[in-house]
C-alpha positions in Angstrom: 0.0 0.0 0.0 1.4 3.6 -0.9 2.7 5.4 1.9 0.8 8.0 1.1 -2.5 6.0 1.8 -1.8 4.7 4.9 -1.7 8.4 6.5 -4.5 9.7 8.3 -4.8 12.4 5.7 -4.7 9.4 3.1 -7.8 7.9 4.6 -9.4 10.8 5.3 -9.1 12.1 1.6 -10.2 8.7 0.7 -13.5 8.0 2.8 -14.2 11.7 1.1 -13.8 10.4 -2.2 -15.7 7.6 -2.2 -18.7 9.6 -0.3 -19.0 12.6 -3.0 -17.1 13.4 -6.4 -15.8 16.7 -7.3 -17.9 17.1 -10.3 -21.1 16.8 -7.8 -19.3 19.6 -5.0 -18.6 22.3 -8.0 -22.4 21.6 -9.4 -23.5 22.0 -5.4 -21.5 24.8 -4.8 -22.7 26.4 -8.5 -26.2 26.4 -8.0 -25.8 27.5 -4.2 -23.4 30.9 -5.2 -26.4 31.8 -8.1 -29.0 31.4 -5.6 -27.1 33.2 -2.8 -26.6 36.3 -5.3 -29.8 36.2 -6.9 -31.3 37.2 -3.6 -29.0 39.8 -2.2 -30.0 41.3 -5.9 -33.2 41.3 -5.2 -33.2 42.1 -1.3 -30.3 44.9 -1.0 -32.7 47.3 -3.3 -30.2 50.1 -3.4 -27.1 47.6 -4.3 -28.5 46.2 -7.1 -26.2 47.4 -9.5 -22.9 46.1 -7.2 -24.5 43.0 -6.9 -25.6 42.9 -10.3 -22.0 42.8 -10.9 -21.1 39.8 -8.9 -24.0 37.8 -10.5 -21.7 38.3 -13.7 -18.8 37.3 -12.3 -20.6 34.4 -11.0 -22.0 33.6 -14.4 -18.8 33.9 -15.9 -17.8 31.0 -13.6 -20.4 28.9 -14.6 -20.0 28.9 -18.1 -16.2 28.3 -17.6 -17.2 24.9 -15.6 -19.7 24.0 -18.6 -16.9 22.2 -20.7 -16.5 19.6 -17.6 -20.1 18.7 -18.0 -20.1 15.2 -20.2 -23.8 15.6 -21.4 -23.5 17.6 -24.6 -27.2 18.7 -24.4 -26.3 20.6 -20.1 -23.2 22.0 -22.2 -25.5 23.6 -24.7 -28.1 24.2 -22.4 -25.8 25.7 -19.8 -23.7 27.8 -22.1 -27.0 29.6 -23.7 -28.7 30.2 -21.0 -25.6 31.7 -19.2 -24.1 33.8 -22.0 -28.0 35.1 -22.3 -28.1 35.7 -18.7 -24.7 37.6 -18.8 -25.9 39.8 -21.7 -29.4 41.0 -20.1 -27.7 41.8 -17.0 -25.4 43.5 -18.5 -27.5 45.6 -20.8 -30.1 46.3 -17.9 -27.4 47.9 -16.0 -26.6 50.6 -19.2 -30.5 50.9 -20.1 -32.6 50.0 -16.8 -34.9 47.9 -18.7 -36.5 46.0 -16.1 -38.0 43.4 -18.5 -33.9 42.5 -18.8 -33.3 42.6 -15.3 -36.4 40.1 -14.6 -34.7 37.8 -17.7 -32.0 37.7 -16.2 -33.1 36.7 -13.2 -35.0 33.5 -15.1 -31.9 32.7 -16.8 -30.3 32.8 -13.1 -33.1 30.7 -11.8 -32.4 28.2 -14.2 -29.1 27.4 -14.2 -29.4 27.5 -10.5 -32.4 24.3 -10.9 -29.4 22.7 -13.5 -26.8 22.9 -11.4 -29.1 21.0 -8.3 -30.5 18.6 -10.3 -26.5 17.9 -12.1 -25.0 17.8 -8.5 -28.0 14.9 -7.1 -28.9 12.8 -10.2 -27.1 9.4 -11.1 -24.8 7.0 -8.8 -21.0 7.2 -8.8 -19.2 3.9 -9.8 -17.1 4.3 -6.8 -17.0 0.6 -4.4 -18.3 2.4 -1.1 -17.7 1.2 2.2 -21.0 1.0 4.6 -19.6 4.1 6.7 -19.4 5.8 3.4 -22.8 4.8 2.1 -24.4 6.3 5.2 -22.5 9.5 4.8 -23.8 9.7 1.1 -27.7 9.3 2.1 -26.8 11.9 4.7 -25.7 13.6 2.1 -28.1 13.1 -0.4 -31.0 14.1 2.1 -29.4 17.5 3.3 -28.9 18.2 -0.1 -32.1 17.4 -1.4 -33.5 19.4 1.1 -31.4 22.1 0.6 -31.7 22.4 -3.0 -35.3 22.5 -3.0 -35.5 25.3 -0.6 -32.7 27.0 -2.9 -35.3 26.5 -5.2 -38.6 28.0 -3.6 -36.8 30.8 -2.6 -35.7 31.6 -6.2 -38.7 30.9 -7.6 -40.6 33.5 -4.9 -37.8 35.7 -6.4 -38.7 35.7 -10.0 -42.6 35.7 -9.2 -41.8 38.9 -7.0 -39.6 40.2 -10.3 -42.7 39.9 -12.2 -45.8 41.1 -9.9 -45.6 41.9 -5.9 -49.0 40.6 -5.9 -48.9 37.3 -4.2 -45.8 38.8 -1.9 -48.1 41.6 -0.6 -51.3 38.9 -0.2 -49.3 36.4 1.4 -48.1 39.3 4.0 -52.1 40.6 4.3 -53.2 37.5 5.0 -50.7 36.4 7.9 -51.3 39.6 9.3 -55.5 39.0 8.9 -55.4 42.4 6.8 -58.0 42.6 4.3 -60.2 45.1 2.4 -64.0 44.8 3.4 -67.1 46.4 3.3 -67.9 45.0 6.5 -66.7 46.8 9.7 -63.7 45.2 11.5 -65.8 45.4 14.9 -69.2 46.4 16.4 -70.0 50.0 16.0 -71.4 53.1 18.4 -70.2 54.8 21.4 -67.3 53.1 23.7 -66.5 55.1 27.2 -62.9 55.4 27.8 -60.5 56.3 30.8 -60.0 59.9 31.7 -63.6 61.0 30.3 -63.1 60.0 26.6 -65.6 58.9 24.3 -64.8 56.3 21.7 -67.5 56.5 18.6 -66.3 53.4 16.3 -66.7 51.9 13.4 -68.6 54.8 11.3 -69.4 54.1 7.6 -68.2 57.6 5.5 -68.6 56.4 2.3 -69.5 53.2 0.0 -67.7 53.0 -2.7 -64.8 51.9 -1.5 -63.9 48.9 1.2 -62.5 49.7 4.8 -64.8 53.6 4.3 -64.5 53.7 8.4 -63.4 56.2 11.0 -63.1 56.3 14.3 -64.0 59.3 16.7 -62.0 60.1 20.1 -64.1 63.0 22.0 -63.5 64.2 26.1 -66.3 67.1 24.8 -70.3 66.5 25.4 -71.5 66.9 21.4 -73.2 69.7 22.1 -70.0 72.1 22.7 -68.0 71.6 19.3 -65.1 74.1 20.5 -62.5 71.4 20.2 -60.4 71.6 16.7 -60.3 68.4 15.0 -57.3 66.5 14.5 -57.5 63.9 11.3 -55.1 60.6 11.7 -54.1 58.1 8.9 -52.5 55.1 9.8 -49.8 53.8 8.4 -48.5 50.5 7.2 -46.8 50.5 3.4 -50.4 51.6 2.0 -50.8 47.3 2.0 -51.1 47.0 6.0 -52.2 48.7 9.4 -55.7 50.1 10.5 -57.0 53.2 11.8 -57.1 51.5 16.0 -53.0 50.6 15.8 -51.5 53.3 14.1 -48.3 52.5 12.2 -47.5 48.4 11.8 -43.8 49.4 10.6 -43.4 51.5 14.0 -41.1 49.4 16.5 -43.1 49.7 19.9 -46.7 49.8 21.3 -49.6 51.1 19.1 -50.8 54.7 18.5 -51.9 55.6 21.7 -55.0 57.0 20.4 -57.6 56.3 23.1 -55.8 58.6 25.5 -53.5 60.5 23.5 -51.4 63.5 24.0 -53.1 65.1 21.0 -56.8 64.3 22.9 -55.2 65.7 26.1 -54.0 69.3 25.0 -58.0 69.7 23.4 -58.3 68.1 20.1 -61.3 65.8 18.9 -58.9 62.9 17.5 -60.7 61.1 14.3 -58.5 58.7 13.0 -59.8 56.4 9.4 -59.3 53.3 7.7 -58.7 53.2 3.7 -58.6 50.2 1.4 -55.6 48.6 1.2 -53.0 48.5 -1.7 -52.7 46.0 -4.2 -56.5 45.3 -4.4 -57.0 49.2 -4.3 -54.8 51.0 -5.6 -53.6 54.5 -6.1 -55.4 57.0 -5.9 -58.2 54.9 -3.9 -56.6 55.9 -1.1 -56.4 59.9 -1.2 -60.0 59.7 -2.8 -61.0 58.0 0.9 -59.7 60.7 2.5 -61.3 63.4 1.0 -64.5 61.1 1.4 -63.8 60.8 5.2 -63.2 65.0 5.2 -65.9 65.3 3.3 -68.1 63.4 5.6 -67.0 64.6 8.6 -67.6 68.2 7.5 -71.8 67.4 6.6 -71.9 65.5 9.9 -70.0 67.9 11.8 -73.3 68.6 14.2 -73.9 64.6 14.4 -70.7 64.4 16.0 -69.8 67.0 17.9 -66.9 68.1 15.6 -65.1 71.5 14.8 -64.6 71.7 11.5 -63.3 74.8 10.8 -60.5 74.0 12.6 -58.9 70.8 10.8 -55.4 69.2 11.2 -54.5 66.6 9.1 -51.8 63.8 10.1 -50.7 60.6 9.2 -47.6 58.4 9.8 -45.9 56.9 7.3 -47.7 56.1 4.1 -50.7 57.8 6.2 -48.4 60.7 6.4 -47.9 60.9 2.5 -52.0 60.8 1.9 -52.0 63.8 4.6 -49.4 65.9 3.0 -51.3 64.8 -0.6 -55.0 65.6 0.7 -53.2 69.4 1.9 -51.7 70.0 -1.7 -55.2 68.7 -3.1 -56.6 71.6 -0.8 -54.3 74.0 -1.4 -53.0 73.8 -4.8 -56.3 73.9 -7.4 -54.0 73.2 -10.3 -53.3 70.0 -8.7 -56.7 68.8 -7.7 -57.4 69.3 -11.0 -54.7 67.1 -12.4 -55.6 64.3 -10.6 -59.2 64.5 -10.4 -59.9 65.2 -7.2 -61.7 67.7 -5.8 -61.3 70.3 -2.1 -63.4 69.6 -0.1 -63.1 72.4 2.7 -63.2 75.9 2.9 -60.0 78.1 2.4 -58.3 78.6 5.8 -59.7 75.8 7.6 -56.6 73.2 7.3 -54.7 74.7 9.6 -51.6 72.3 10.0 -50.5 69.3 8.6 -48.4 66.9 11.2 -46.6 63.8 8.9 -44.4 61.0 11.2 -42.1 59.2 9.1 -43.6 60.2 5.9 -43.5 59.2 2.8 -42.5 62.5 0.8 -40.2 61.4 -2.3 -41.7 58.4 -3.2 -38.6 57.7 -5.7 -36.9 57.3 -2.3 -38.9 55.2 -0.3 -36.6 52.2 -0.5 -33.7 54.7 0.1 -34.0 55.1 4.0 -31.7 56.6 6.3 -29.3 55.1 8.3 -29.8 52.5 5.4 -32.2 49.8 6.4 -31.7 47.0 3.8 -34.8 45.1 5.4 -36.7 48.5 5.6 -35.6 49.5 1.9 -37.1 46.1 0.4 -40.1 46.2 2.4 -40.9 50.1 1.7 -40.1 49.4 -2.1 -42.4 46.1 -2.1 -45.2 48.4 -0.8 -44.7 50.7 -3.0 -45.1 48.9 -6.5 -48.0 48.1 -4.7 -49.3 51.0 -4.2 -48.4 53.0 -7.4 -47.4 49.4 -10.2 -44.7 48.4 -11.5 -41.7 50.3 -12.8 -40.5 50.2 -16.5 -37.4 51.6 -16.1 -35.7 51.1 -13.1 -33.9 55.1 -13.9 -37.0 56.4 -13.9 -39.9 56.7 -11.7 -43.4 55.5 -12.4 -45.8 58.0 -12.9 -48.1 57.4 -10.6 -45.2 58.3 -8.1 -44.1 61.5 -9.5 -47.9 62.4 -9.1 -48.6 61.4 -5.9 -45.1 63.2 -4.8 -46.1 65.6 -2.0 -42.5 67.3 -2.1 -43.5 68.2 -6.1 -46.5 70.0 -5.6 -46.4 71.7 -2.7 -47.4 75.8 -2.7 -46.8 79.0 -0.7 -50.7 78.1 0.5 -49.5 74.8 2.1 -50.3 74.7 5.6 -47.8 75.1 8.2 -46.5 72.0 8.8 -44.4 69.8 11.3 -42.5 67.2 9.9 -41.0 64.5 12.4 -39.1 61.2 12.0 -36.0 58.9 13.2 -32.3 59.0 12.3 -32.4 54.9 11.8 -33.6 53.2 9.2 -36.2 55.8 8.2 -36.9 59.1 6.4 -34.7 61.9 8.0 -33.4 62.9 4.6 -37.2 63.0 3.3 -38.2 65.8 6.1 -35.2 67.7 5.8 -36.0 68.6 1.9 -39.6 69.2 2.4 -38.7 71.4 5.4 -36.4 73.2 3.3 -38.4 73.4 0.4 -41.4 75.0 2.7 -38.9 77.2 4.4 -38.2 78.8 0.8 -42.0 79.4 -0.2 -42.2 81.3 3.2 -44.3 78.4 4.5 -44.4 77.8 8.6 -42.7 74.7 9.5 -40.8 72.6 11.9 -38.8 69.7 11.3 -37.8 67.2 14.5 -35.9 64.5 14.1 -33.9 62.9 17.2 -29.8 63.7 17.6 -27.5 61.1 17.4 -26.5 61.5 20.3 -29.9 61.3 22.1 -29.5 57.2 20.3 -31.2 55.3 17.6 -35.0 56.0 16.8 -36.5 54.1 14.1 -39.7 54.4 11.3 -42.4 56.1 13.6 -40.3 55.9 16.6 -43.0 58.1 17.9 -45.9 55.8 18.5 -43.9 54.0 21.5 -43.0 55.4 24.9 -39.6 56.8 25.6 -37.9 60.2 26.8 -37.9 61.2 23.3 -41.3 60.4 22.0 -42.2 63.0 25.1 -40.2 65.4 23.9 -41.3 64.6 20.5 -44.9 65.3 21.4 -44.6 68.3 23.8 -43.2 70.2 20.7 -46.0 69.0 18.2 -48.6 70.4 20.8 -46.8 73.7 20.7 -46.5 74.0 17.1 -50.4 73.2 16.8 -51.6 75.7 19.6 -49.8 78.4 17.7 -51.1 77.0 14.0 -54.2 76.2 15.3 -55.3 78.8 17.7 
């Protein structure tokens, strides 16, 4: 017996070839590299192009290995679909065709699927000892297993490429969120601690699904002398409801029940809208002029103050509150998109947005960056507003629903609040600026550093700096209010 043999790294090296040839580890390690970079394409949003360029390099390296395959038709088969892969990415990255990106992505997909099924099928000739024959059907089961949930996951990849559809319904239905015309509860009048009067579940419109508000009051409704103070929910435009303020926000709920805002005098009316895909844009913005619109004819009913209205929202509730106060304000506007005011001049008198959605080119674009955040706020929004053509341009529907675009020197005064981590900062600095520059009132709070981290609607959890947070918003307000 060679010397070289009887060593325990000859025996070792030996057992190891008898349990799993080399031709089967490159096809293994093949299909798991394309997999592993297909998703960090489609996951690290704002890296895409980076990453696009290791997915070359990677399918460079596969069709380099394509020679060593002994099947003439996987040569062929692996060659075409690689150097087509190579060139779609590569032209996506100078023209930001997205149809490329996605065939790329398929041709990814699919050599990933070859290289499994090249690296599990057949039986090696090798004489196998028992120990080894174990190890291989270890093997072959953590492989198998592996490889098909290599598989899943590329496949939820490419159906994701083509339409966040079944992404954004698998999310709504784990989360039990769903557009009805039904009420989510029993409605009429609910009596809460510290003298406040819940009034739930009120239908202001019919057209549309989820057309139901929500109506906080310490007042009796005889004595409408409280302003009233209009919240939308967050949540993507896809989640959340008008009882748990923002889903994204890390901490409790909205503490709307008894809420600072309810505290320093406000009547507190906070609605639900229909949820994105199954209603999309502008469905929502059309709900809230409905629920304004209501509010204002009911006004009496309810014991409400409407000619004193503020209008907030938190994340993508923020972005339909600082759209419904261009809509108001700018009448060139409201006429572009089809929607008409529906109060009187001077009545909005502030607009409050936490962690809003201003740019929506940058929604996946957060600050600190959030890859997590950046993939979820993107998903939502090809929800909300379709898919993009062009990955260099926006869609449309974006650009119109843009509050930082169409803002005037008649937009309300406005406070503009958010975290430093993994959110908008960036966002409320701009429109802070850009208001600043038409003359327009505005203040724009967003934690220090060094005060620590506070994340996407930070402010709908307790801590020293949610406090601070809201004793400044009730300043700003008595002095925009009045």
């Amino acid at each position: 017996m060679p010397a070289q043999l009887s060593s325990p790294a000859g025996k070792v090296s030996g057992f190891l070839a008898g349990v799993v040839t080399r031709h089967r580890a490159i096809c293994a390690a093949s299909g798991g590299l394309l997999t592993l970079v297909l998703l960090l394409q489609a996951y690290l949003v704002r890296h895409q192009d980076a990453v696009g360029f290791i997915l070359i390099l990677a399918l460079i390296g596969v069709l380099s290995l394509a020679p060593r395959i002994k099947a003439a038709s996987w040569r062929l088969f692996i060659r075409c679909v690689a150097t087509a892969s190579i060139a779609a990415e590569a032209v996506w990255f100078g023209t930001g065709w997205n149809w490329l990106y996605i065939a790329a992505h398929i041709g990814v997909a699919a050599l990933a699927l070859a290289a499994f099924v090249l690296a599990w099928q057949g039986r090696t000739q090798n004489k196998r000892t028992r120990a080894q024959r174990m190890v291989v059907v270890g093997m072959r089961t953590v492989g198998m297993v592996s490889s098909g949930l290599a598989v899943m996951l590329i496949g939820a990849v490419v159906i994701t490429d083509l339409s966040v559809r079944p992404a954004v319904y698998a999310l709504q239905k784990a989360a039990d969120q769903v557009n009805s015309f039904d009420s989510n509860g029993p409605s009429g009048e609910t009596a809460l601690p510290a003298g406040t009067t819940l009034t739930r579940n009120i239908e202001y419109g019919t057209q549309f699904p989820n057309s139901f508000l929500d109506i906080y009051s310490k007042e009796p409704k005889a004595e409408a002398s409280r302003p009233t103070y209009v919240f939308i929910h967050g949540g993507g435009w896809i989640a959340g409801s008008k009882s748990m303020g923002d889903p994204n926000a890390a901490g409790s709920s909205f503490a709307l029940g008894n809420g600072p805002i309810i505290d320093a005098g406000y009547n507190v009316v906070s609605l639900d809208y229909a949820l994105a895909p199954g209603a999309p844009y502008p469905t929502q913005v059309q709900q809230v002029s409905q629920a304004v619109a209501y509010l204002k004819e009911h006004a009496d009913q309810y014991g409400l103050d409407m000619s004193r209205v503020v209008i907030a929202g938190s994340s993508a509730g923020g972005q339909l509150a600082g759209q419904f106060a261009n809509i108001e304000t700018n009448p060139a506007y409201a006429e572009q998109i089809g929607i008409d005011p529906v109060l009187d001049k001077g009545v909005l008198r502030a607009v409050v947005l936490d962690s809003a959605a201003i740019d929506l080119a940058r929604t996946g674009r957060t600050e600190l960056p959030s890859p997590q955040a950046d993939f979820l706020f993107s998903l939502s929004l090809r929800a909300y507003v379709g898919q993009p053509q062009n990955s260099t341009t926006e869609v449309p529907l974006a650009r119109e629903a843009d509050m930082l675009a169409h803002v005037t020197t008649a937009f309300p005064p406005a406070f503009i609040a958010d975290g430093n981590d993994g959110t908008f900062p960036d966002q409320a600095k701009d429109l802070g600026v850009r208001l600043t520059t038409l003359g327009v009132r505005n203040v724009v709070d967003i934690p220090a550093m060094s005060n620590g981290l506070f994340g996407h609607g930070y402010m709908a959890g307790p801590s020293r700096e949610t406090d601070r947070y809201n004793s400044r918003k009730v300043a700003f307000l008595a002095e925009a209010v009045g």
